[in-house]
MDAnalysis code that builds the backbone (N, CA, C; Angstrom):
import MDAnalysis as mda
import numpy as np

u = mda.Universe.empty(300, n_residues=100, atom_resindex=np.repeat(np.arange(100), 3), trajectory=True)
u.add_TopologyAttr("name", ["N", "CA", "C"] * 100)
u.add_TopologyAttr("resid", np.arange(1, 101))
u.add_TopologyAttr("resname", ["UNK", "UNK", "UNK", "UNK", "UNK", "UNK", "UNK", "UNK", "UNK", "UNK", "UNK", "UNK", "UNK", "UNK", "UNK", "UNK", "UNK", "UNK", "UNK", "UNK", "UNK", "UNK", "UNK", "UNK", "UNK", "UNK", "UNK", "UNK", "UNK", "UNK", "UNK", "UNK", "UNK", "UNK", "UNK", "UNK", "UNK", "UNK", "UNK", "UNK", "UNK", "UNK", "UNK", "UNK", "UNK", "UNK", "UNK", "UNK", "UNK", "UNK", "UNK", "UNK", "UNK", "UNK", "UNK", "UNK", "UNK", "UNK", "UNK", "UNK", "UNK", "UNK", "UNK", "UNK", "UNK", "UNK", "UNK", "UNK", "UNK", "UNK", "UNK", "UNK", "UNK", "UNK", "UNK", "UNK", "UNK", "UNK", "UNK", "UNK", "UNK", "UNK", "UNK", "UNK", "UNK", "UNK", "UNK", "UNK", "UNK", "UNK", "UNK", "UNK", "UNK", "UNK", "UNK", "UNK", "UNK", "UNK", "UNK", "UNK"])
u.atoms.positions = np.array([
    [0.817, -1.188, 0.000],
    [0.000, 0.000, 0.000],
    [0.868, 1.261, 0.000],
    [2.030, 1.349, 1.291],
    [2.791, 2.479, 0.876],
    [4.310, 1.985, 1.009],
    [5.497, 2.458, 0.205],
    [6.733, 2.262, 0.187],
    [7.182, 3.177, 1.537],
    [7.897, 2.963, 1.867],
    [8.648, 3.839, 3.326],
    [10.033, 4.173, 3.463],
    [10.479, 5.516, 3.260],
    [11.411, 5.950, 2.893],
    [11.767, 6.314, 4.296],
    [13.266, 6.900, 4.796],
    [13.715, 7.804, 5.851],
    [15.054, 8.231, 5.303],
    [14.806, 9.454, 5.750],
    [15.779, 10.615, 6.147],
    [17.266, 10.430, 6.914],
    [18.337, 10.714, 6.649],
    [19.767, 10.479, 6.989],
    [19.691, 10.717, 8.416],
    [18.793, 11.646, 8.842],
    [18.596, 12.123, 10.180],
    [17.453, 10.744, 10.905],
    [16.560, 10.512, 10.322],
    [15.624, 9.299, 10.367],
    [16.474, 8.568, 11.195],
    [17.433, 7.798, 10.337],
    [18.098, 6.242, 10.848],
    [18.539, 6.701, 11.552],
    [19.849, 8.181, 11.802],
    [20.887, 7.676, 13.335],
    [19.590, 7.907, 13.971],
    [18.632, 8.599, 14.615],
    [17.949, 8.703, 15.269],
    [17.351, 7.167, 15.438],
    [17.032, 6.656, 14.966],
    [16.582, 5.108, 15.112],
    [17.693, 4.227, 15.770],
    [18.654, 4.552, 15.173],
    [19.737, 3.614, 15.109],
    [20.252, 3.314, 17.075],
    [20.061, 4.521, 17.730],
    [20.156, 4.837, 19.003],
    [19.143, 4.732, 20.039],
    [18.101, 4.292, 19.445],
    [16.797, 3.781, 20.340],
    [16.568, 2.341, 20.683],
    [16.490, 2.056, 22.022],
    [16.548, 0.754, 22.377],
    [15.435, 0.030, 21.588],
    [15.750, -1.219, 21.486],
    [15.433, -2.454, 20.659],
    [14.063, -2.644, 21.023],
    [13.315, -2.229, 21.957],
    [11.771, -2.490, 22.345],
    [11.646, -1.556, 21.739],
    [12.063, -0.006, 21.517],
    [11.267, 0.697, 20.997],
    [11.634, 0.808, 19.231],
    [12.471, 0.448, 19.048],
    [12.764, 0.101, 17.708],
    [11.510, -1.131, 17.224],
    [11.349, -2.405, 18.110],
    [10.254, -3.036, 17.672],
    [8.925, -2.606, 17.375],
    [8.670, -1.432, 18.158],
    [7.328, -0.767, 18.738],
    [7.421, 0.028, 17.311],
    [8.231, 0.186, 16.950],
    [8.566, 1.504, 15.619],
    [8.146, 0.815, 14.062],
    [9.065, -0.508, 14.268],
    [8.743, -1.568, 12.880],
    [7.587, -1.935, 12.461],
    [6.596, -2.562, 14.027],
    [5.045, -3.284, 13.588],
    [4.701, -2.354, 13.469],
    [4.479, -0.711, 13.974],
    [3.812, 0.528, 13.168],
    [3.847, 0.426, 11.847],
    [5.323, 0.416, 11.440],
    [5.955, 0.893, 9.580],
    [5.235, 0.012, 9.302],
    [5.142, -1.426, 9.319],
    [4.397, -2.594, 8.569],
    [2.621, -2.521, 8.722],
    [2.761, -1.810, 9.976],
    [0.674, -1.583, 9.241],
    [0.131, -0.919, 8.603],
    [1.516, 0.079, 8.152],
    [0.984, 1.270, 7.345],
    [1.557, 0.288, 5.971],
    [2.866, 0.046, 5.855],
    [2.900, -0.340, 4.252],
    [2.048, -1.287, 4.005],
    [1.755, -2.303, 4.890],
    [0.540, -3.640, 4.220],
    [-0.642, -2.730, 4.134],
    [-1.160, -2.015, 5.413],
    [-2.653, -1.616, 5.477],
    [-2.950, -0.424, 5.579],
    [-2.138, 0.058, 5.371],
    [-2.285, 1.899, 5.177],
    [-2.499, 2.202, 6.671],
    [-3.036, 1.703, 7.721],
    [-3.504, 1.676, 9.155],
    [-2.167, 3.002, 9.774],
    [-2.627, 3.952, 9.953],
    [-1.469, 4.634, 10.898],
    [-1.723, 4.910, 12.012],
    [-2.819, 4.032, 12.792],
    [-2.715, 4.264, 13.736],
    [-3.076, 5.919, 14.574],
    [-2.140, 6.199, 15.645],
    [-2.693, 7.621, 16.451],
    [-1.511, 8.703, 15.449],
    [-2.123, 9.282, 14.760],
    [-1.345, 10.335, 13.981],
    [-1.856, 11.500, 14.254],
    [-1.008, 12.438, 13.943],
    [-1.733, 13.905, 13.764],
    [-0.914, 14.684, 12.450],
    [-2.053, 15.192, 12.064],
    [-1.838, 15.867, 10.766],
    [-1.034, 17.286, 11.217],
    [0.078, 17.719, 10.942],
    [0.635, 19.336, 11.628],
    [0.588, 20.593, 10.537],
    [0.770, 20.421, 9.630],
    [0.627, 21.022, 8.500],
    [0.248, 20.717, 7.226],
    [0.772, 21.107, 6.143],
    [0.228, 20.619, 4.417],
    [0.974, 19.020, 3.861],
    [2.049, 19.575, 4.882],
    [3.135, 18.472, 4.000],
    [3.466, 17.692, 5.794],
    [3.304, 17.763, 6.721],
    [3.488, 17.225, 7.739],
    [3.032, 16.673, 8.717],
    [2.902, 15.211, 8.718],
    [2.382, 14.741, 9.882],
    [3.267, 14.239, 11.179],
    [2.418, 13.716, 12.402],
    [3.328, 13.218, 13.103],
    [2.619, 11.411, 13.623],
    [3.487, 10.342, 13.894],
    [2.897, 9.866, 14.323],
    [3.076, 9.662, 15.756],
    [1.961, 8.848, 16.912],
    [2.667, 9.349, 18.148],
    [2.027, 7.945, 18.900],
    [2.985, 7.949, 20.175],
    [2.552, 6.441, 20.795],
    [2.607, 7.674, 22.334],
    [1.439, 6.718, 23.374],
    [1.341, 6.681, 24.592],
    [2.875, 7.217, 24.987],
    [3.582, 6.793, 24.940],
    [4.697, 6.964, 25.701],
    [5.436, 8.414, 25.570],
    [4.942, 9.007, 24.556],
    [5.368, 10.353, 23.676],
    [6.305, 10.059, 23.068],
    [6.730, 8.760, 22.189],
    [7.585, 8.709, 21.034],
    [7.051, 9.623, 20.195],
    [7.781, 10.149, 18.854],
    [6.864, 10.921, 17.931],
    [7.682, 10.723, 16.413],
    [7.212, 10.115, 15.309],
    [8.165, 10.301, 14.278],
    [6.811, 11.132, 13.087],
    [7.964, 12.241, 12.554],
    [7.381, 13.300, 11.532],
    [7.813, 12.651, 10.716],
    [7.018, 13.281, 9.672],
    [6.663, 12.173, 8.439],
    [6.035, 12.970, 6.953],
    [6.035, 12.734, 6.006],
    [5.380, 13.574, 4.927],
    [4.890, 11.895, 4.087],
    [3.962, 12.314, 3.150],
    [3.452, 11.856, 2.596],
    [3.476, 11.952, 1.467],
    [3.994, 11.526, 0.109],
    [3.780, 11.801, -0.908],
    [3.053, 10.899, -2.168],
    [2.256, 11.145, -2.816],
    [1.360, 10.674, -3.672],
    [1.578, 10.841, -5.109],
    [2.253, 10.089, -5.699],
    [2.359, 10.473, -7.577],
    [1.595, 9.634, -7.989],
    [0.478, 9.586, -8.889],
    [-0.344, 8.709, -9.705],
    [-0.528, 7.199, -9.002],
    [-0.158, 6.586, -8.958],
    [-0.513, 5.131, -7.931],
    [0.395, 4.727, -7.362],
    [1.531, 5.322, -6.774],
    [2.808, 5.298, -5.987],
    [2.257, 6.413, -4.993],
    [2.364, 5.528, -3.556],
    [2.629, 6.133, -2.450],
    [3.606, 6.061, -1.882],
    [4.437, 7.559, -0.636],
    [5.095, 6.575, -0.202],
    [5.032, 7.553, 0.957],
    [5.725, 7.539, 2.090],
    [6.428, 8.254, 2.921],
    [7.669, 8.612, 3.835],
    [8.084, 9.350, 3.884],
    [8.951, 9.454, 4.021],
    [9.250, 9.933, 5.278],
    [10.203, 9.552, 5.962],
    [10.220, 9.393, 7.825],
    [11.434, 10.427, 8.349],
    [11.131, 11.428, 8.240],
    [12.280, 13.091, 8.650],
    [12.684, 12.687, 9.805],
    [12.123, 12.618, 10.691],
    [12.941, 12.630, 12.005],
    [12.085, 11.687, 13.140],
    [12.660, 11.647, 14.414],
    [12.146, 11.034, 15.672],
    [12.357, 11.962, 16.571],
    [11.315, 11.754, 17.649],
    [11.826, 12.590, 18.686],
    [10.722, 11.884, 19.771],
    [10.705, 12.952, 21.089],
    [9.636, 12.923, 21.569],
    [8.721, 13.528, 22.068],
    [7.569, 13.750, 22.842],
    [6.622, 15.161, 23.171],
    [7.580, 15.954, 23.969],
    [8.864, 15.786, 24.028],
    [9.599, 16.792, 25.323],
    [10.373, 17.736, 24.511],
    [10.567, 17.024, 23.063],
    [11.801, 18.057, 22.154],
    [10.746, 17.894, 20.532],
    [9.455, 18.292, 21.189],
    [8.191, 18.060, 19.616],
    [8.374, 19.467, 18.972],
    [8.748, 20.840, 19.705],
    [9.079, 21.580, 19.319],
    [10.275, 21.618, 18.467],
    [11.521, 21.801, 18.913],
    [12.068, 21.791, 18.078],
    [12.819, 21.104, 16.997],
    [11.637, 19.431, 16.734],
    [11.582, 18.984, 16.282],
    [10.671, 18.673, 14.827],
    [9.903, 19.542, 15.494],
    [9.008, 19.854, 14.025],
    [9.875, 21.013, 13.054],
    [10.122, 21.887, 14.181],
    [11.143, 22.906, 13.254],
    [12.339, 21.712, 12.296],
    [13.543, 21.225, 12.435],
    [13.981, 20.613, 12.301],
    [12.731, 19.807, 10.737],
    [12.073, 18.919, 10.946],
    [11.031, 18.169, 9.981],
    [10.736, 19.561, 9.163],
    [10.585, 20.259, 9.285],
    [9.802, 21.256, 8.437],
    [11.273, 21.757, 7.313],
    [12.388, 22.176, 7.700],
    [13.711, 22.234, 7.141],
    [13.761, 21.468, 5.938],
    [13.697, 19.915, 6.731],
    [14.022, 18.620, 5.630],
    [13.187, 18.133, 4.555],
    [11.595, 19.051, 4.966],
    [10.666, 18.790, 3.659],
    [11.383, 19.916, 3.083],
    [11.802, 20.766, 3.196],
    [12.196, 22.191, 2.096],
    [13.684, 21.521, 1.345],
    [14.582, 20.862, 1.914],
    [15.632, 20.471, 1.580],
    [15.374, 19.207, 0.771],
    [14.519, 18.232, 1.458],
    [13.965, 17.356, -0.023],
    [13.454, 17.683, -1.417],
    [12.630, 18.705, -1.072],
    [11.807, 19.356, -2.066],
    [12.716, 19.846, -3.700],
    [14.017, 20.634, -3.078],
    [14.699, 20.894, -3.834],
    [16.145, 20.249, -4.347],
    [15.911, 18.915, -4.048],
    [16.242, 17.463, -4.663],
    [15.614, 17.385, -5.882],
])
């Protein structure tokens, strides 16, 4: 349903999160690419969502749609304690993708 891309900033940020929450992170990615299912999200802007777990994990995210290719693409991680200047940060990397 959707392909799932991330951001250079994406992985180390992953790469440094313990292994439960790295699991907690994967069965998300896989209900969205099999079933589109995203679960507790919030929409933040045009081009930006976030998704978010109980615990205040949070990964920003964009969405992009060309003719029957979906995909999205995974900017950053954080959590509700650094959502601020973490959206700033996500908002940067859609402008810096963009002009790719």
């Amino acid at each position: 349903m959707f392909s799932i891309l991330g951001t250079q900033e994406y992985a180390e940020w992953y790469q440094v999160q313990p292994f439960k929450i790295q699991g907690l992170i994967h069965a998300r990615l896989e209900r969205i690419k099999e079933h589109g299912h995203f679960g507790d999200a919030k929409h933040i802007s045009s081009r930006l969502s976030e998704l978010r777990w109980k615990n205040g994990l949070r990964i920003y995210f964009s969405i992009s749609i060309k003719e029957n290719y979906k995909s999205i693409v995974l900017l950053i991680g954080g959590t509700k304690s650094s959502q601020k200047s973490d959206i700033a940060k996500a908002k940067k990397l859609i402008l810096q993708l963009n002009k790719v």
